[in-house]
C-alpha positions as CSV (number, residue, x, y, z in Angstrom):
1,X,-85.3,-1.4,-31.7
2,X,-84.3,-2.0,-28.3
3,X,-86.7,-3.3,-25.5
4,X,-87.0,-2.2,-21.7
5,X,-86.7,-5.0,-19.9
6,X,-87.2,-5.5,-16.1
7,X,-86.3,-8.6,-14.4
8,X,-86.6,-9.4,-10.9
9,X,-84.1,-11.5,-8.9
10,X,-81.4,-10.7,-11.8
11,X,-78.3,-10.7,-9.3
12,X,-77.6,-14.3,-9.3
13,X,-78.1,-17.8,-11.0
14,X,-81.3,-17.8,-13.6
15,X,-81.8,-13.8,-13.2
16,X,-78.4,-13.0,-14.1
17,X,-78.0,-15.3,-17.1
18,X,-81.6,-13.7,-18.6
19,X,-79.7,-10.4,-17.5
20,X,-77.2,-11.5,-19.7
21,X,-79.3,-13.1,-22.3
22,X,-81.3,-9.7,-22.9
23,X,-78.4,-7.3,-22.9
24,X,-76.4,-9.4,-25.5
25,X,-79.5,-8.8,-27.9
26,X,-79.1,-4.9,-27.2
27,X,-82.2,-4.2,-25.0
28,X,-82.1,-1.3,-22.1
29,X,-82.5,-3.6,-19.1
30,X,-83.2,-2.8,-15.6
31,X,-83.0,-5.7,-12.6
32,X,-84.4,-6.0,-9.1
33,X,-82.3,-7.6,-5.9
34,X,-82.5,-7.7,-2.7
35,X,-79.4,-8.9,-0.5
36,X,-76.7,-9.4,-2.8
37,X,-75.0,-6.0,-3.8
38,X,-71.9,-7.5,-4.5
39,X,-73.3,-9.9,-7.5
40,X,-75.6,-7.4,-8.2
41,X,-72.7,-5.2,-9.4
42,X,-70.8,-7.9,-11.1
43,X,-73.7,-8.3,-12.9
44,X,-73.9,-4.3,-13.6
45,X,-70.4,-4.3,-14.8
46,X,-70.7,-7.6,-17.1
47,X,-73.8,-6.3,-19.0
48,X,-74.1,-2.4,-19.0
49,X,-77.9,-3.3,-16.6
50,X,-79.0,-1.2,-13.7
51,X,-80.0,-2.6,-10.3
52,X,-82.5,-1.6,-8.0
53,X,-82.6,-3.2,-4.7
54,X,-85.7,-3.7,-3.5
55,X,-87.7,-6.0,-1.5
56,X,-90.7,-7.3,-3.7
57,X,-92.3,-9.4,-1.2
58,X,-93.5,-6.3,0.3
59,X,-96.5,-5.0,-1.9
60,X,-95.0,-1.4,-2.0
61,X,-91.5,-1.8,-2.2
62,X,-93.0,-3.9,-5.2
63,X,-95.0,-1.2,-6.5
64,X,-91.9,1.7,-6.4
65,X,-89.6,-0.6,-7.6
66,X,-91.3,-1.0,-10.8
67,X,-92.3,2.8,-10.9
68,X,-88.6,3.8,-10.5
69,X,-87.4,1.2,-12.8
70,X,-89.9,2.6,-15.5
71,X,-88.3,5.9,-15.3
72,X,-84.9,5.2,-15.8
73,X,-86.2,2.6,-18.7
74,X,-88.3,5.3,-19.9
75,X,-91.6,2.5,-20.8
76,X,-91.8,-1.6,-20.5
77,X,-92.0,-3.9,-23.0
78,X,-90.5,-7.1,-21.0
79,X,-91.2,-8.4,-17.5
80,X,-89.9,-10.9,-16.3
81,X,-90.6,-12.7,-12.8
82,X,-87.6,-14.7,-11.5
83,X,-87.4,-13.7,-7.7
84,X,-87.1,-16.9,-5.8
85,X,-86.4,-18.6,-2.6
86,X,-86.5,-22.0,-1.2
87,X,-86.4,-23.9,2.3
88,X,-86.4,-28.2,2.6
89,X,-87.3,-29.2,5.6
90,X,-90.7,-31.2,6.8
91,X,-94.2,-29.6,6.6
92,X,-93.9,-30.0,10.6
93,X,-91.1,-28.0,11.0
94,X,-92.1,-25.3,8.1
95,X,-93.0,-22.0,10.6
96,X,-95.9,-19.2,10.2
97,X,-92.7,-17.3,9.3
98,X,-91.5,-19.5,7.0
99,X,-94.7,-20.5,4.6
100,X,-95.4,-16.3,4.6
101,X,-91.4,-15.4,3.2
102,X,-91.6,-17.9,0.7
103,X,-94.8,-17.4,-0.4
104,X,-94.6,-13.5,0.1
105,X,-91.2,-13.7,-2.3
106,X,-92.4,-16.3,-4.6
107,X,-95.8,-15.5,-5.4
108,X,-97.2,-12.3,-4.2
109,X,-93.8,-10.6,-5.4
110,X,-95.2,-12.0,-9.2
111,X,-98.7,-10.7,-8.2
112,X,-97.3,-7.2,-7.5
113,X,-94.7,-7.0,-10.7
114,X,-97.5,-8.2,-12.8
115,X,-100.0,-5.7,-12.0
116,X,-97.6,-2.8,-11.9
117,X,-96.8,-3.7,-15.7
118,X,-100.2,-4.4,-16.7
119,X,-101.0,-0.6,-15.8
120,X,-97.7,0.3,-18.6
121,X,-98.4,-2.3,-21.1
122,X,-102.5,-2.3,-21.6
123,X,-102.3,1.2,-22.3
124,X,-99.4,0.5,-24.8
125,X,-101.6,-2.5,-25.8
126,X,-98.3,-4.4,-26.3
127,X,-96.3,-6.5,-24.0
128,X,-94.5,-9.9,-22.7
129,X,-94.6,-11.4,-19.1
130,X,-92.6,-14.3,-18.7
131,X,-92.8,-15.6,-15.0
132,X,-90.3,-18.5,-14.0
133,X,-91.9,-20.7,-12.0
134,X,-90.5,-24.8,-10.9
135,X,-91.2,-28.5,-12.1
136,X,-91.8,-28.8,-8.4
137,X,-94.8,-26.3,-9.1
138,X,-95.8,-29.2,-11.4
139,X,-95.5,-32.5,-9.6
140,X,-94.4,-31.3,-6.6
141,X,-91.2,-32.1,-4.1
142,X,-91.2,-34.1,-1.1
143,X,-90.2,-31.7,1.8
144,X,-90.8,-28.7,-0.5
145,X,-94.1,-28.1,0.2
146,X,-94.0,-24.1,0.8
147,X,-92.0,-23.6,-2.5
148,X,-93.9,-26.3,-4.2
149,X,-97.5,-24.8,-3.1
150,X,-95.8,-20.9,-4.1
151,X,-94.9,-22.1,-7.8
152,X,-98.0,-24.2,-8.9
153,X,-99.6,-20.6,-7.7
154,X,-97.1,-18.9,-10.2
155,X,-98.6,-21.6,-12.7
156,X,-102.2,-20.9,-12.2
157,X,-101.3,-16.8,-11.6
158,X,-99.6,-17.0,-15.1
159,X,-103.1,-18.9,-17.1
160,X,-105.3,-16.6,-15.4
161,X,-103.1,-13.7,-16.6
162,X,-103.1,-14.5,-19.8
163,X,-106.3,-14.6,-20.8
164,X,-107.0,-11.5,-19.4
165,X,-104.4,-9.6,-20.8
166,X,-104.7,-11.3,-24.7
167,X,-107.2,-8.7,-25.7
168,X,-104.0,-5.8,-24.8
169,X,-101.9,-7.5,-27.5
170,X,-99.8,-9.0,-24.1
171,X,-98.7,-12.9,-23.5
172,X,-98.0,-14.2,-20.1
173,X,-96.2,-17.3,-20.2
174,X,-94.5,-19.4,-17.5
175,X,-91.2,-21.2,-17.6
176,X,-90.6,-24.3,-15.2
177,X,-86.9,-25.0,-15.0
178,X,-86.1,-28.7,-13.5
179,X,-82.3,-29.3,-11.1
180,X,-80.5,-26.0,-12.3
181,X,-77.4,-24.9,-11.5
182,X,-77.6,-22.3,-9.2
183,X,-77.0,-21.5,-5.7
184,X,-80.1,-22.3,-4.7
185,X,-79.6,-26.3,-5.4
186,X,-75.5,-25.6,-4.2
187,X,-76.6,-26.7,-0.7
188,X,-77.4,-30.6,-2.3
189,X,-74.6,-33.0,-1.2
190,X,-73.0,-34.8,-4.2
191,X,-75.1,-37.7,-3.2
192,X,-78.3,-36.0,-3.4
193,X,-77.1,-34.4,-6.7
194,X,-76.1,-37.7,-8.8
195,X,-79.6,-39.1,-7.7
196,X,-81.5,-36.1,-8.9
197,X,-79.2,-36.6,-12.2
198,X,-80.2,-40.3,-12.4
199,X,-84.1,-39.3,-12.9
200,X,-83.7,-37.1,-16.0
201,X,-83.3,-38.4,-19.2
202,X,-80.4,-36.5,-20.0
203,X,-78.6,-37.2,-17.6
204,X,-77.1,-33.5,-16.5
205,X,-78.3,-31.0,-14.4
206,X,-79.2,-27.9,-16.7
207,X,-77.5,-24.5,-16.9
208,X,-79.4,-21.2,-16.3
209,X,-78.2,-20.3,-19.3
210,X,-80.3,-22.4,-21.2
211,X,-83.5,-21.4,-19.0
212,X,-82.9,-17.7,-20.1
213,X,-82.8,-18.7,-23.3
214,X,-86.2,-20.1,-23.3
215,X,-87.5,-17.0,-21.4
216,X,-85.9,-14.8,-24.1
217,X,-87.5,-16.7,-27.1
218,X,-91.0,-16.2,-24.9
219,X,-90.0,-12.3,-25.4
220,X,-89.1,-12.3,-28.8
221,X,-91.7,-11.6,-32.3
222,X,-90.9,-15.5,-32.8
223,X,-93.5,-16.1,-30.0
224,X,-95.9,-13.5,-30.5
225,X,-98.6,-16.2,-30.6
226,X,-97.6,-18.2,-27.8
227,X,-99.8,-17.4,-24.2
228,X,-100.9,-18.8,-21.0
229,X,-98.4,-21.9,-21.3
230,X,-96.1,-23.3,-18.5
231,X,-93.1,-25.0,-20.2
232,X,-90.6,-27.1,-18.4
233,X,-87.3,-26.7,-18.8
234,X,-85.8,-29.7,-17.0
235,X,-84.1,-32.0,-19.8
236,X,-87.6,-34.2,-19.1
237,X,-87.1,-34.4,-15.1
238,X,-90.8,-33.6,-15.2
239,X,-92.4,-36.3,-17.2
């Protein structure tokens, strides 16, 4: 039987390969953008999905996102939290403005999604919430420390979440991909990149494609028993 499926920042990199992932399995999906229509569509016309656009750093725009996406899902079985942005730069030269965006999009956009679907799933008393999250959230990254502080939140928001949702029949997990390529690590000079690629063991840079096949399994009956765990998926970066 098909799932309903919402996914938030599904336009581009990570998103639109669990886009991908999900539809290729025959699930109705649904996926939340904000700025990029054009990929957003490509994405549309690759998978069969349907886009919203919606700015989920803002706790309404959140909240009627997920309402609207509900109704044209009819129910939701699958949430997953991928909406994401980044900044490098010193902690001196992070702005107010800056430590709110990131934190407002990486974090309290996660906060929102997950308590819109915990109103759908506890009364369904079934449900998976797979939040993506960062090995940076883990160890942390040097001149990272917004997006660093904003995913070791996603980690704690996701453990905290999932033991109270266990008695619903719902898992939370959290997935931690490592150097991933996407357009948010595009702006790494080739110098920057074979250095990263010199500190994990396998000596690649991973595809988002094989971070939204971890987040699928986390969806599927195969991990019905699996909750409140952060797993990395950064070919050991994180060790």
């Amino acid at each position: 039987m098909a799932r309903k499926v919402l996914i938030s920042g599904g336009s581009r990199g990570i998103g639109a390969a669990t886009v991908e992932a999900f539809a290729a399995l025959g699930d109705q999906v649904v996926f939340l953008y904000h700025n990029s229509h054009d990929a957003a569509d490509t994405v549309c016309r690759r998978t069969g999905a349907v886009s919203i656009s919606a700015d989920i750093s803002d706790p309404d725009a959140a909240d009627g996102a997920m309402e609207q996406a509900v109704q044209v899902l009819g129910g939701l079985d699958v949430l997953v939290c991928n909406a994401g942005i980044s900044r490098i730069g010193q902690i001196c030269d992070t702005s107010n403005a800056d430590w709110r965006q990131i934190c407002d999009t990486n974090l309290a956009s996660v906060f929102y999604l997950c308590r819109s679907a915990s109103d759908y799933m506890v009364k369904n008393r079934r449900g998976r919430i797979i939040n993506v999250g960062s090995v940076w959230g883990r160890c942390g990254a040097s001149c990272e420390v917004a997006y660093s502080a904003s995913k070791a939140g996603v980690r704690g928001l996701t453990m905290a979440l999932a033991k109270e949702l266990a008695p619903s029949g719902i898992t939370v997990n959290c997935v931690e991909p490592g150097v991933i390529a996407t357009d948010m690590n595009a702006g790494f000079s080739k110098a920057d990149i074979m250095a990263l690629t010199e500190e994990i063991p396998f000596c690649r840079i991973g595809k988002p494609e094989e971070v939204a096949q971890v987040i699928a399994f986390l969806a599927s009956d195969a991990a019905s028993y699996v909750t409140g765990q952060c797993i990395g998926v950064d070919g050991g970066f994180g060790l």
